[in-house]
C-alpha positions as CSV (number, residue, x, y, z in Angstrom):
1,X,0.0,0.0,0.0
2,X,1.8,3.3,-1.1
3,X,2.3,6.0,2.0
4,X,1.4,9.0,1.6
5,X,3.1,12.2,1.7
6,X,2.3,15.5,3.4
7,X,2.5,18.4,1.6
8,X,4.2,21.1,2.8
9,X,3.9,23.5,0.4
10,X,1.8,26.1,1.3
11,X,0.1,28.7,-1.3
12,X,1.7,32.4,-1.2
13,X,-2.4,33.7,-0.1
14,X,-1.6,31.5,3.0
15,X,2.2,32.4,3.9
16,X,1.3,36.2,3.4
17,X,-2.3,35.8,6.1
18,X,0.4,34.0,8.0
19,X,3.0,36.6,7.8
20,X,0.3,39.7,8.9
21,X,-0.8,38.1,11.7
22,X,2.7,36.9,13.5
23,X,3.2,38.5,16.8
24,X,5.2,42.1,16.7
25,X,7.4,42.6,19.3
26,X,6.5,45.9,20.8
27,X,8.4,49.3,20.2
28,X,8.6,51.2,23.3
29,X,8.5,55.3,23.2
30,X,11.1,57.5,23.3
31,X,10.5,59.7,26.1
32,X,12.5,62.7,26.1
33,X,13.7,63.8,29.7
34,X,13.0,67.3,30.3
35,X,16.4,69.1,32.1
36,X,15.6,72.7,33.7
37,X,18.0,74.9,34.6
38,X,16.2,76.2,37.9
39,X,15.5,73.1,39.5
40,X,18.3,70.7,40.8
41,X,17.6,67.8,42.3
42,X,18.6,67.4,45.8
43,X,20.4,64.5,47.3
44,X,17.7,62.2,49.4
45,X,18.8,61.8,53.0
46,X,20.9,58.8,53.5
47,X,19.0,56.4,55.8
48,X,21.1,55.6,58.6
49,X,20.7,51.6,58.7
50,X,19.9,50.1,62.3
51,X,21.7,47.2,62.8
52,X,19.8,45.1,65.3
53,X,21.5,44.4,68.8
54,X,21.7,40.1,68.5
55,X,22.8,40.6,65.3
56,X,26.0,42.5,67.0
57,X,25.8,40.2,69.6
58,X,25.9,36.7,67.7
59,X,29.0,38.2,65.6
60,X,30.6,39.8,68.2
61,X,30.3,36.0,70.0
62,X,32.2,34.4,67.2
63,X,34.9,37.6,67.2
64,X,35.3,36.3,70.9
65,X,35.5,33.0,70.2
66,X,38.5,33.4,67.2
67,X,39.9,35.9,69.5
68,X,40.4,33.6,72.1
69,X,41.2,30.1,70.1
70,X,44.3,32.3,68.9
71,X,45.0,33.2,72.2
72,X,44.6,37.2,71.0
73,X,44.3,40.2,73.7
74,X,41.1,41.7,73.9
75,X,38.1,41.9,76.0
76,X,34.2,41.7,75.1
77,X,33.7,45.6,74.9
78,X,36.3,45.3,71.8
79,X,34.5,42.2,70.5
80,X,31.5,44.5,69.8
81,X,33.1,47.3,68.7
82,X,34.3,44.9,65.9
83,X,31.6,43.5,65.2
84,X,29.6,46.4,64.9
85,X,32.3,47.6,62.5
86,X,32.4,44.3,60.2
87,X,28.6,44.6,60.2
88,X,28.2,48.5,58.8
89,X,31.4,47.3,56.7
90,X,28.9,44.8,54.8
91,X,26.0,46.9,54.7
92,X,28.3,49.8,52.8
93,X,28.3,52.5,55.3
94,X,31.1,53.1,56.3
């Protein structure tokens, strides 16, 4: 029994009704910004980040702990002091 064959051809009516309706992508405006002379922008206030007490505390624990496995001077006011440093550090303040 002879197989048959699909035709793939497809008429030039068809490929051009295909061809209008394929998805666009979408062009996006040009929006021109406007600049005036008389009005600056001002820097916004900086937002001073609070940095929680435990969260000192638990790294200012492990400072302690280091300090101490490596037989280092120092005593737990230093410990938070560092770690209160290491912490802004991260955050970018300072």
């Amino acid at each position: 029994m002879p197989r048959k064959t699909k035709d793939n051809s497809k008429s030039s009516a068809e490929e051009t009704a295909l061809n209008d309706h394929a998805a666009k992508p979408a062009t996006k405006k040009a929006s021109s910004p406007r600049k005036t002379a008389s009005r600056k922008k001002s820097a916004p206030p900086k937002a001073t980040t609070h940095i929680s007490d435990e969260a000192i505390r638990t790294r200012a624990y492990f400072i302690a702990e280091q300090r101490e496995r490596m037989s280092l001077p120092g005593d737990a006011d230093s410990d938070w002091l560092e770690a209160r440093r290491q912490l802004l550090a991260e955050l970018g303040e300072r």
